[in-house]
C-alpha positions as MATLAB code, in Angstrom:
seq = 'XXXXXXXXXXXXXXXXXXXXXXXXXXXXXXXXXXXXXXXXXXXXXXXXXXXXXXXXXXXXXXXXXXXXXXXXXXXXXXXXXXXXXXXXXXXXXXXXXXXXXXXXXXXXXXXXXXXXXXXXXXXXXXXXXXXXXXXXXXXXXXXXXXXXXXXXXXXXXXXXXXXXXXXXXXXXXXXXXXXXXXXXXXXXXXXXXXXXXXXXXXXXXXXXXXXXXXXXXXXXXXXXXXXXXXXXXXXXXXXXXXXXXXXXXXXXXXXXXXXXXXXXXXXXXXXXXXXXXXXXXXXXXXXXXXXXXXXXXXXXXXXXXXXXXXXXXXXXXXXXXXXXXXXXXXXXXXXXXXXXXXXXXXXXXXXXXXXXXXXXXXXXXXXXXXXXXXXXXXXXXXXXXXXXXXXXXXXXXXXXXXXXXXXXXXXXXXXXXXXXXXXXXXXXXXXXXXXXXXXXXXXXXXXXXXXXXXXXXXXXXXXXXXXXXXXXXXXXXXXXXXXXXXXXXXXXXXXXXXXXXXXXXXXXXXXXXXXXXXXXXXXXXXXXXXXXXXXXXXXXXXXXXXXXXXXXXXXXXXXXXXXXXXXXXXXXXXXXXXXXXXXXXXXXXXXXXXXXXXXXXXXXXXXXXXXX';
ca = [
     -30.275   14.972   35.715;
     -28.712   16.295   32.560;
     -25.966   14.789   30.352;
     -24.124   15.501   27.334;
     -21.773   13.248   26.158;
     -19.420   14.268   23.070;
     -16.759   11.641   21.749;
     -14.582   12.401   18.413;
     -12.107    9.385   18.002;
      -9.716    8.527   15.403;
      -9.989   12.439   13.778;
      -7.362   12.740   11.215;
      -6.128   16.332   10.327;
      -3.588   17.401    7.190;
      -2.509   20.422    7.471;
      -0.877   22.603    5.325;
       0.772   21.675    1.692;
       3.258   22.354   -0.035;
       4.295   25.697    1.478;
       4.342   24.073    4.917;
       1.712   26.349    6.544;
      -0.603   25.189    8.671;
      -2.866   27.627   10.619;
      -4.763   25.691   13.242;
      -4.434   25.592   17.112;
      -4.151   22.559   19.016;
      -7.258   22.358   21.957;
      -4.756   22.766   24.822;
      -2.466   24.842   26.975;
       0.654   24.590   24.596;
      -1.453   25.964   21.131;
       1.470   28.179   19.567;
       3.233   26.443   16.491;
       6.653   27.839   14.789;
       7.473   27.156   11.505;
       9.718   28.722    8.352;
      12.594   27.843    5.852;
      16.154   28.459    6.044;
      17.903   29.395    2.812;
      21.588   30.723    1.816;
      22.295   33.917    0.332;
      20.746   32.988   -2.964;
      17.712   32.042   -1.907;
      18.322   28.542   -2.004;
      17.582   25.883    0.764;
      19.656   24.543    3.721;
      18.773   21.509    4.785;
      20.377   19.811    7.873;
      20.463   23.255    9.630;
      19.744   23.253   13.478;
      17.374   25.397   14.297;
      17.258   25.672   18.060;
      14.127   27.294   20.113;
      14.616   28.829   23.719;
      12.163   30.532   25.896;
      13.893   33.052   27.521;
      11.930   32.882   30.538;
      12.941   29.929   31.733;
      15.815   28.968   29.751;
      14.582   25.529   28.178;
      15.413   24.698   24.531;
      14.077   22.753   21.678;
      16.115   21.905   18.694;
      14.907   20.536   15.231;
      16.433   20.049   12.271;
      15.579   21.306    8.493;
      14.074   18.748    6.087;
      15.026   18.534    2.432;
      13.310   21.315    1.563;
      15.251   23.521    3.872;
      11.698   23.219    6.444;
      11.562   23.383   10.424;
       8.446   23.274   13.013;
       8.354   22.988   16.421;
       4.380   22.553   17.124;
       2.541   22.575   20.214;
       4.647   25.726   21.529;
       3.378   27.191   25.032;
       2.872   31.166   23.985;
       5.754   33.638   26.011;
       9.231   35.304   24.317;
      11.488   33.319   22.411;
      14.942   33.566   20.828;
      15.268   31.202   17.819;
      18.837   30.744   16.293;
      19.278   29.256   12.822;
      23.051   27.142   12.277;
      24.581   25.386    9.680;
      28.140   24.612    8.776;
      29.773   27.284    6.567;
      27.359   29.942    7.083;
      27.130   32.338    9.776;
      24.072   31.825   13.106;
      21.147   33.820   12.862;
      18.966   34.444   16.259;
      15.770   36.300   16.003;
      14.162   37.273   19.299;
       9.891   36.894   18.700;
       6.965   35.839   21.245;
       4.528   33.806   20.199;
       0.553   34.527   21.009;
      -1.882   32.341   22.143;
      -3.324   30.056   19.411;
      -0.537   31.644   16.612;
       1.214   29.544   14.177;
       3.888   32.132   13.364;
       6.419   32.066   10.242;
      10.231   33.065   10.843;
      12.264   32.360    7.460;
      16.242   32.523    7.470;
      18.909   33.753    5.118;
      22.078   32.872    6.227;
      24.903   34.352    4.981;
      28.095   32.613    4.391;
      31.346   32.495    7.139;
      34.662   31.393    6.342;
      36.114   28.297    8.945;
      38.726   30.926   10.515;
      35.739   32.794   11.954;
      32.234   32.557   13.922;
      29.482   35.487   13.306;
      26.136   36.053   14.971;
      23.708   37.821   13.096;
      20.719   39.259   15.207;
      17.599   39.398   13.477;
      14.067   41.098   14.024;
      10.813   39.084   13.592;
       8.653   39.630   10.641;
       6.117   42.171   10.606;
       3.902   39.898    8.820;
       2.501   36.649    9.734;
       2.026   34.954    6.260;
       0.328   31.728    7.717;
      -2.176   33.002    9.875;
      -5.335   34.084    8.244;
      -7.337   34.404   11.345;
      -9.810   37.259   12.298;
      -8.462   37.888   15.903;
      -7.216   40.340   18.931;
      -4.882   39.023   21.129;
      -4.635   40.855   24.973;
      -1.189   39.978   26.422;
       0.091   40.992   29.771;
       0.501   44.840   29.480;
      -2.833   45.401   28.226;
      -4.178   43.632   31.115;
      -2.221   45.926   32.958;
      -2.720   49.218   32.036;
      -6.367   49.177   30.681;
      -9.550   49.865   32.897;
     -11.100   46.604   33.819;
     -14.411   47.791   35.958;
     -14.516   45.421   38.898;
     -11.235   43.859   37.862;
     -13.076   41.577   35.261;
     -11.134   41.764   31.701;
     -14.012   39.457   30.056;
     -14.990   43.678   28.807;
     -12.093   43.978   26.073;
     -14.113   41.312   23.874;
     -15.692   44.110   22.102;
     -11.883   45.420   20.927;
     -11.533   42.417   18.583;
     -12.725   43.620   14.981;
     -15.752   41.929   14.042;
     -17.617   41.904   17.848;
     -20.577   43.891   18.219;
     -22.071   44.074   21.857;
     -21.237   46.600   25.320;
     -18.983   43.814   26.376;
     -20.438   43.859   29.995;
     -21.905   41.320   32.047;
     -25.172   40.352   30.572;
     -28.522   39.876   32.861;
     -27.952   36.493   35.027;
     -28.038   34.886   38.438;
     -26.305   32.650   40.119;
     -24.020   35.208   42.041;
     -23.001   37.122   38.893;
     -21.574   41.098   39.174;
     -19.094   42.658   37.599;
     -16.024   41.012   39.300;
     -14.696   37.525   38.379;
     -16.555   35.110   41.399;
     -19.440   34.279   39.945;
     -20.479   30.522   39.054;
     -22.285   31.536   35.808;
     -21.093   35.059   34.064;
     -22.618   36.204   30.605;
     -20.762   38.299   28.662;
     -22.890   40.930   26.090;
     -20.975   40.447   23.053;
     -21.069   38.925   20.157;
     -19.797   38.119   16.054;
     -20.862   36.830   12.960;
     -24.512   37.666   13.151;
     -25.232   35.214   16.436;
     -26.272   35.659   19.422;
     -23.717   35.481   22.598;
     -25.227   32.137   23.256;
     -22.794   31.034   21.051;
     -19.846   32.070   22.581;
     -17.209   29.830   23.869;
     -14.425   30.432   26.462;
     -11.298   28.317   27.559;
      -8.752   28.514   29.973;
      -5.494   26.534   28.878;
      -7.280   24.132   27.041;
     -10.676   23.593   29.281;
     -13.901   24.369   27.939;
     -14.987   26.701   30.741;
     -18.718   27.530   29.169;
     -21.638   26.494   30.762;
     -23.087   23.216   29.176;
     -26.336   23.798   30.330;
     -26.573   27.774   29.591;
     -24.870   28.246   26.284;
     -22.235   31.103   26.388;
     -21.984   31.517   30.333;
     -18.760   31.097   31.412;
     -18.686   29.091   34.914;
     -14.848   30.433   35.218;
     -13.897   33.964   35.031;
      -9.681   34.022   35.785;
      -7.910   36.797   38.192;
      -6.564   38.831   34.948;
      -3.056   38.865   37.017;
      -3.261   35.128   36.522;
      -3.729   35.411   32.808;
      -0.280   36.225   30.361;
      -2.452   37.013   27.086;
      -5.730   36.210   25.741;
      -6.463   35.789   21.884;
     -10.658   36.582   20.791;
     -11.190   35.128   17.328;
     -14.594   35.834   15.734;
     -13.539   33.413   12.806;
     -11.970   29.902   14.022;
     -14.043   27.059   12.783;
     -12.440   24.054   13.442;
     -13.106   20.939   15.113;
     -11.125   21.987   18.580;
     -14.017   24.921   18.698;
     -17.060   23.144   17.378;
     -19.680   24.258   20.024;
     -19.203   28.032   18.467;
     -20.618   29.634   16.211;
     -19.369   33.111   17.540;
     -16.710   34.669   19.716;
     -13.940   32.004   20.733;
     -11.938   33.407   23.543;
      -8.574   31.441   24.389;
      -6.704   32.355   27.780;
      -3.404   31.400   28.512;
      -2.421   31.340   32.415;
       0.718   32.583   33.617;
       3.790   30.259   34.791;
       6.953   30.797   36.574;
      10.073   31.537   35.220;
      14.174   31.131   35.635;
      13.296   34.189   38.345;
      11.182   35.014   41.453;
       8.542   37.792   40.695;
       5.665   39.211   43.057;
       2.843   41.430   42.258;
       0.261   42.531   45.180;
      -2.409   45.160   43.858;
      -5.306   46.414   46.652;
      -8.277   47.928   44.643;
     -10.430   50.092   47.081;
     -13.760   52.525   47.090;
     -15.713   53.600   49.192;
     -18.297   56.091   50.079;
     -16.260   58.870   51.794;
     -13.952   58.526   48.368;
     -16.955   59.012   45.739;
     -16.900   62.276   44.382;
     -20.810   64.099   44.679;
     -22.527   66.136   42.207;
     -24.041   69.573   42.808;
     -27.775   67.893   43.437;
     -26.032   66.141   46.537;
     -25.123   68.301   48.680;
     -23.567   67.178   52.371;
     -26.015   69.122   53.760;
     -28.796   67.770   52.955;
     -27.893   64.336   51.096;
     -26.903   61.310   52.962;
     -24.883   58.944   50.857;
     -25.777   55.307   52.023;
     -21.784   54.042   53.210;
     -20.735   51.503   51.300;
     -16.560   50.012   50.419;
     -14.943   47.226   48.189;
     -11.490   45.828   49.042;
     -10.829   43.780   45.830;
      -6.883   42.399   46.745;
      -5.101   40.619   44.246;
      -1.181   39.299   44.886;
       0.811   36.641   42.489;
       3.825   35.107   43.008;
       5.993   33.121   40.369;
       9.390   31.278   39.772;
      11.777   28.240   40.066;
      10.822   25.486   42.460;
      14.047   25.223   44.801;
      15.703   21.805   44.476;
      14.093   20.620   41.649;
      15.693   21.811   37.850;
      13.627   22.892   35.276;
      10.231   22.995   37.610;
       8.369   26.260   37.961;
       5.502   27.252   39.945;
       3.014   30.306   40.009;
       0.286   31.331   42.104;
      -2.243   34.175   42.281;
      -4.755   34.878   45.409;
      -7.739   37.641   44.814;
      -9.296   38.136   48.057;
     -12.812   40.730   47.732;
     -14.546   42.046   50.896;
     -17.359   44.275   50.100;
     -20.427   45.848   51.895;
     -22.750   47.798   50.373;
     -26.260   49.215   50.926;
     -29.432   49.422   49.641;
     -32.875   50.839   50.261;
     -36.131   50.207   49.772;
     -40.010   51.438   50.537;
     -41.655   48.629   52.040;
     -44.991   47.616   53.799;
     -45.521   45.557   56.922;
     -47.714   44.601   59.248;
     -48.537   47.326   62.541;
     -47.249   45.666   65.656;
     -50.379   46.983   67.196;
     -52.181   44.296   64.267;
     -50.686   41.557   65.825;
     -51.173   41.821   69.358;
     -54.665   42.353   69.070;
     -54.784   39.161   66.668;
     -52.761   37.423   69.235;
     -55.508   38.284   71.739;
     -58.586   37.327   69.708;
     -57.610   34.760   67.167;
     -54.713   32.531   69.371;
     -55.591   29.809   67.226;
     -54.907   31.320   63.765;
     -51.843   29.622   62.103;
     -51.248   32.772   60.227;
     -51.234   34.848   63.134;
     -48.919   32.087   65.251;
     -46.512   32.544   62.109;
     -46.735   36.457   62.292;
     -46.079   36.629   65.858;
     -42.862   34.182   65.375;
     -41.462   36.091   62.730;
     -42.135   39.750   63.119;
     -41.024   43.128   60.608;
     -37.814   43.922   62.729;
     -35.490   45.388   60.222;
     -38.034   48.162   58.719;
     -37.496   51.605   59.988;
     -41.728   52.669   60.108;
     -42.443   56.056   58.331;
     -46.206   56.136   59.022;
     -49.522   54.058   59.190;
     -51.033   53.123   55.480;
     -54.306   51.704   56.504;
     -56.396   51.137   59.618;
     -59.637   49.464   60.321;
     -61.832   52.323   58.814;
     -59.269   52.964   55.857;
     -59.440   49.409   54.894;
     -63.278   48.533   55.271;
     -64.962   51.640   55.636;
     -66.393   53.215   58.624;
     -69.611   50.918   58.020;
     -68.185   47.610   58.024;
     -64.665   47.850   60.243;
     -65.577   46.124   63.884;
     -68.154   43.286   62.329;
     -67.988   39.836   61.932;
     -67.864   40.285   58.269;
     -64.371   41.346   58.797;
     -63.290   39.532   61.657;
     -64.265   42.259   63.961;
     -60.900   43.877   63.351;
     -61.415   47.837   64.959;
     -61.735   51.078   62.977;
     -59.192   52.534   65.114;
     -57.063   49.336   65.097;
     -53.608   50.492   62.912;
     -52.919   47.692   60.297;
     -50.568   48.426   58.140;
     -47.412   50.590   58.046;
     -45.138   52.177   55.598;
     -41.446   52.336   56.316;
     -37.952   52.078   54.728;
     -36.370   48.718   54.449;
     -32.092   49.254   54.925;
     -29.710   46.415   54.324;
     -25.997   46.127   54.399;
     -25.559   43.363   52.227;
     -22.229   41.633   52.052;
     -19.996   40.032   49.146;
     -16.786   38.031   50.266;
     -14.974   35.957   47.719;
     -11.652   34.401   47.181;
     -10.408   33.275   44.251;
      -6.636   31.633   43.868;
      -4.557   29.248   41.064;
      -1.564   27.359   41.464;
       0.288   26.078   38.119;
       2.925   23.631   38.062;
       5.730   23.305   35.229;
       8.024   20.676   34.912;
      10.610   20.029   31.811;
      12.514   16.829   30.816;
      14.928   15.981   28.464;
      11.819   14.753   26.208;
       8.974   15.262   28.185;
       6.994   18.434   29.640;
       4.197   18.382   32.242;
       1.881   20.886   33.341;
      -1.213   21.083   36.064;
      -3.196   24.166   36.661;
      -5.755   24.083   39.159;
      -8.660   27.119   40.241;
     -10.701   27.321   43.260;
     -13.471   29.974   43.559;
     -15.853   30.663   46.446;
     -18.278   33.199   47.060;
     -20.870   34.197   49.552;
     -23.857   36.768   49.291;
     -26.300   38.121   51.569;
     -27.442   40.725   53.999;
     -30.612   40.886   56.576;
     -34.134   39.942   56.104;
     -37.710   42.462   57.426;
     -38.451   39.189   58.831;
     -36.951   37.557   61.642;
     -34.441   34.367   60.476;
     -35.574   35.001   56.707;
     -32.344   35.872   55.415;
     -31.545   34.298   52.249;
     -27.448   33.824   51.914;
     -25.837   32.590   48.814;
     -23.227   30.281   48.333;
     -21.044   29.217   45.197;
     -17.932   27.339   44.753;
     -15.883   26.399   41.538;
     -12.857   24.013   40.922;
     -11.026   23.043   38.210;
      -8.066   21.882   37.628;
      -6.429   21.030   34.051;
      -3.300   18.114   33.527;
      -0.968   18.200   30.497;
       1.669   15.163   29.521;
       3.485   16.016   26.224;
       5.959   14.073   25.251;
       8.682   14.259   22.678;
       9.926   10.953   20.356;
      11.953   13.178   18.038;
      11.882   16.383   16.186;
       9.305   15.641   14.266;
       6.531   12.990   16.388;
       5.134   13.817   19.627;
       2.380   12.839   21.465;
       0.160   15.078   23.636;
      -2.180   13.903   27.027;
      -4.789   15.963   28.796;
      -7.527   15.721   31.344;
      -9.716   19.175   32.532;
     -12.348   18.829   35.165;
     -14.705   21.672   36.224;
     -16.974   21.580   39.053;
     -19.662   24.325   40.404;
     -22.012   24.388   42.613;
     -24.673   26.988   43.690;
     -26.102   26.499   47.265;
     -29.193   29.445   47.749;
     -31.210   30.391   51.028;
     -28.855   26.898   52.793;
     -30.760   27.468   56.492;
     -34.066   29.400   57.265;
     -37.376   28.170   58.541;
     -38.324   25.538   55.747;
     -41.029   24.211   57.681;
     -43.031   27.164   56.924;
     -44.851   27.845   53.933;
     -44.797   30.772   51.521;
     -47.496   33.241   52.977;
     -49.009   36.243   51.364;
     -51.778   38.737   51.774;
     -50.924   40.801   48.424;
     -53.380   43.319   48.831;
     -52.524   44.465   52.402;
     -48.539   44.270   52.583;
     -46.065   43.116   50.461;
     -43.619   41.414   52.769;
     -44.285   38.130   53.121;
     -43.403   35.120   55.755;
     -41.501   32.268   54.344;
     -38.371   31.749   52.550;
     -38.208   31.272   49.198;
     -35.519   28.972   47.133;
     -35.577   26.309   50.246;
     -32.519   24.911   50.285;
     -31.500   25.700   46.631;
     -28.650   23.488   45.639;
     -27.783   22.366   41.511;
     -24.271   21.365   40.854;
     -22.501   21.437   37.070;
     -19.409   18.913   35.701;
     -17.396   19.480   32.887;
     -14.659   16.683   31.674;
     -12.771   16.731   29.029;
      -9.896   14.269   27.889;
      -8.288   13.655   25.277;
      -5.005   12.521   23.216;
      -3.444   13.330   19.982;
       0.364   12.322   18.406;
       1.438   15.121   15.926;
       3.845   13.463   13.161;
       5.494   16.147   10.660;
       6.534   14.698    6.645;
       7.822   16.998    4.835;
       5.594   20.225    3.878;
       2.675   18.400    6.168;
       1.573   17.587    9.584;
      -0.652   14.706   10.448;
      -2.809   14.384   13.530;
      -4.523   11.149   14.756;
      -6.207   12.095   18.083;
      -9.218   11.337   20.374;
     -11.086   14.058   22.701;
     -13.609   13.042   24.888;
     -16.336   15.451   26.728;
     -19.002   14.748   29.664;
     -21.051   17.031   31.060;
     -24.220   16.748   33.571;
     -26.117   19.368   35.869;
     -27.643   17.532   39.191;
     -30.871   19.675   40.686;
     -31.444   18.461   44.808;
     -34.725   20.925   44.193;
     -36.741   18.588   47.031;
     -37.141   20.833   49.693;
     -37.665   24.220   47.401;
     -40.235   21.780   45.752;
     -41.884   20.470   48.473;
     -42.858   24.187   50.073;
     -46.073   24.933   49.513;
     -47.234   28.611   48.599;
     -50.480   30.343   50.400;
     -52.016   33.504   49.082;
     -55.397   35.583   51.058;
     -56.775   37.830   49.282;
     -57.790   39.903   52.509;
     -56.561   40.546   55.831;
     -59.987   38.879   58.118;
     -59.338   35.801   55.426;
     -55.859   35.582   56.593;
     -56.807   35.932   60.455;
     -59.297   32.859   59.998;
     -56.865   31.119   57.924;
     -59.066   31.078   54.958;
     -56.932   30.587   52.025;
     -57.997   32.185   48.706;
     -54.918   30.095   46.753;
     -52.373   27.643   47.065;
     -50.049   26.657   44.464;
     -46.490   24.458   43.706;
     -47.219   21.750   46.120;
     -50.742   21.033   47.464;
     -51.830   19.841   50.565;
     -55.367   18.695   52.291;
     -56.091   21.879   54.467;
     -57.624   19.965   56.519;
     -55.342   17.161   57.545;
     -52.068   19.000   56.826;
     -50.900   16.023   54.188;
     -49.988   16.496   51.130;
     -53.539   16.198   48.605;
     -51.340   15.380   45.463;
     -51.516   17.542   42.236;
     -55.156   16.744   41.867;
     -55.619   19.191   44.874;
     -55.979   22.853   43.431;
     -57.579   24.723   45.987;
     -59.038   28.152   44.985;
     -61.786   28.726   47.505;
     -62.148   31.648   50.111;
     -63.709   29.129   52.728;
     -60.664   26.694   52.948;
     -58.454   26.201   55.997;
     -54.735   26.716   55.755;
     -52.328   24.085   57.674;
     -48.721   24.740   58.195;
     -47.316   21.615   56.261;
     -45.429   19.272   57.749;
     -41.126   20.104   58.216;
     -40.810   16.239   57.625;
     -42.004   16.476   54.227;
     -40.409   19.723   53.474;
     -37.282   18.645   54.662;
     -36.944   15.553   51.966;
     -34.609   15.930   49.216;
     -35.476   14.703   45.342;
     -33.065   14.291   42.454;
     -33.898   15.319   39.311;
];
């Protein structure tokens, strides 16, 4: 077993002087600071103005007051639209409408002009072009861009390579572990990358959980529904101590919540065979397109909890159901082989095995090899080669055709909830997939199985305008579960130079689960033209291998076909067993002799499981 343990306690941060910028993002769902300066018509300060902030989504407020130097900040801001409306007695309101991004720390300055008592006047502002705090090298993907650009196989993890600064195609990298170009795999690695490293260095989070892979740098075990997503920032040049583990692309997404009003989205993506469009070299004539379809479904739903004020929910399902085939040229064994081993060697384990577990699924093109083909007209039918017939067929050619399936679900439900001074939020992810498709061999199929949960918890709450404190727990889990049932009690068989299909299944029993946690707890306090943080985050990680019964299956290779009739083994490797006894012979045993006798090993030892 694998852990890594990271604790940073008692981390004190001053930010910004002065001016009263400070461009930094707090690690967690609600990472969007506002800040900026209210002044008269002269340029000169206001302090005691009330500045109040209201998301216009769901209608909840925040009010602070200016400082001395005419100063406001509301930090730890969830990203979404905003109106913010400057007051102050004797001078006229000012409301700006603006949305904050993911990670931002935006500037929105006031000059309020004067009102006399006999009269109220709203001015309506626009937001600044210009951020003046932010000095951050970064691309931020909100909610129409998610939309309306092409995201092959629904997976937006592609539009890294639109931030400036990423080099890379931007698709999915090589890996296992389920991955394809859709968001259900347990591990996904992404082909992108800045600053001169390597996308090993890449780190991902949803709503302020580290989602990478802490045993495979820069594989994501988390890939969101984009419909559940409302923006995503990629910054190529955030160093600070929230994003230590990076040394490259830093990708923040923020998950959608409900609002003051009920909204549904359902989206069906579908191909198929009979809808791909063929070229002039495949004519319907004479070119058979293998049938294949993909129902990718995706529906969301969003909006005030009934009963309960202030409380919002949101939810997203993506359903996939696909099929697809493939084809291959294979070799197998002539059934006309193994009845007439059957007949004269009934005692051969290899032959036992090959009767049990026949080529079924193999559509035979011709015969590749008989008795004279294989020895030569001088030596097929003598002992030297088990007396195996000239005319005897041994081997045939043929065309392996699967219809391999991939069914996953994937679904969130987030939970908002506002008081008069505190806000709570829980987000939690479940995704499941399962591979697989037939086997040549009888009962050798090999299905795969993955499963990922997480769920993230926010408490923030809210002493005055100018101290809060902020709580959060994130907890990952995934598991990969490969070739789960099969005939284990078998061993891995091979005769390499006669067919290539062999008997056994390989990755027995497959299972290695990952956990991520992450806690932590930081109280913001603003003075003047500064903000200090005294926090403590907290990370554990671990990756459990049960490898016993994939370890404990022992591999035979024959070099010929008469050695693998007699059971003479040419090799065995991983674990080793006395051929003689059928017990395991311990790793002392290496056995590379052509005069050896293979026994089946035991399903009792195959079957026990090891931790590692």
């Amino acid at each position: 077993m694998r852990k890594a343990w990271i604790l940073c306690g008692l981390a004190v941060v001053l930010m910004g002087v002065l001016s009263g910028g400070f461009a930094t993002g707090v690690y967690a769902q609600f990472s969007s600071n506002l800040e900026g300066v209210v002044a008269d018509p002269t340029g000169a300060v206001v302090p005691g103005a009330t500045v109040t902030l209201t998301n216009t989504d769901t209608g909840v407020s925040q009010v602070a007051t200016t400082g001395s130097q005419g100063e406001y900040r509301f930090v730890s801001v969830a990203p979404g639209p905003y109106e913010v409306t400057a007051a102050a007695k004797g001078f006229a309101s000012h409301k700006v409408a603006i949305r904050l991004q993911t990670e931002q720390t935006l500037n929105v300055p006031f000059a309020l002009s004067l009102s006399s008592q006999s009269q109220t006047v709203e001015v309506t502002d626009k937001a600044p072009v210009l951020d003046t705090v932010e000095t951050r090298n970064q691309l931020t993907i909100d909610t129409e861009a998610l939309d309306s650009l092409p995201l092959p196989g629904r997976d937006q993890l592609g539009l890294v390579t639109l931030a400036p600064g990423v080099t890379g195609l931007g698709v999915i990298g090589p890996g296992g572990n389920g991955q394809s170009t859709d968001n259900y795999a347990a591990e996904t690695q992404v082909t992108a990358s800045a600053n001169g490293r390597s996308s090993t260095g890449n780190m991902f989070v949803v709503d302020g959980l580290d989602i990478t892979s802490n045993i495979t740098p820069g594989v994501l075990n988390l890939v969101p529904n984009p419909d559940t997503i409302q923006e995503a920032t990629v910054q190529v040049n955030t160093f600070n101590v929230e994003y230590g583990r990076s040394s490259s692309i830093v990708e923040v997404m923020t998950t959608r919540s409900g609002s003051s009003k009920y909204h549904f989205l359902a989206s069906d993506y579908y191909s198929a065979n009979w809808l791909t469009a063929r070229t002039e070299f495949q004519p319907r004539e004479t070119f058979t397109m293998l049938p294949f379809h993909s129902d990718n479904i995706s529906a969301s739903a969003g909006g005030p909890v009934p009963w309960l004020k202030q409380t919002y929910f949101f939810t997203g399902w993506e359903p996939l159901l696909s099929l697809t085939q493939a084809s291959s040229q294979i070799t197998v064994e002539d059934p006309a082989f193994t009845t007439w081993a059957q007949a004269n060697w009934p005692n051969s384990i290899g032959v036992k095995l090959l009767a049990q577990y026949p080529s079924v699924n193999v559509s035979r093109t011709g015969v590749a090899s008989t008795g004279s083909s294989l020895f030569g007209a001088s030596s097929c039918g003598t002992a030297a080669v088990a007396n195996i017939p000239c005319a005897l067929n041994l081997v045939d050619t043929g065309v392996f055709n699967a219809t391999n399936y991939r069914n996953a679900l994937q679904y969130n439900v987030r939970l908002d909830k506002y008081f008069s001074k505190d806000r709570m939020y829980a987000n939690y992810y479940r995704t499941s997939l399962q591979t697989g498709g037939p086997a040549v061999r009888v009962d050798h199929g090999s299905p795969q199985q993955y499963l990922v949960r997480s769920i993230q918890a926010n408490e923030t709450h809210t002493f005055n305008s100018r101290l809060l404190n902020e709580a959060a727990f994130g907890f990952l889990r995934m598991e990969g579960l490969i070739s789960p049932y099969g005939p284990f009690h078998i061993p891995i068989i091979t005769v390499s130079t006669v067919w290539n299909t062999q008997l056994g299944v390989s990755k027995a029993h497959e299972n290695y689960i990952q956990h991520h946690f992450v806690w932590k707890d930081n109280v913001s306090y603003v003075r003047g033209g500064h903000e200090i943080k005294v926090g403590y985050d907290g990370f554990h990680g671990d990756n459990l291998t049960f490898f016993g019964q994939l370890g404990s299956q022992p591999n035979f290779s024959f070099q010929t076909l008469p050695a693998f009739v007699q059971d003479q083994v040419y090799q065995e490797t991983s674990v080793y067993y006395n051929l003689l006894t059928g017990q395991q012979a311990g790793l002392a045993a290496t056995v590379s002799s052509s005069t050896a006798t293979c026994s089946a090993s035991s399903p009792r030892t195959i079957g026990r499981r090891t931790r590692s």
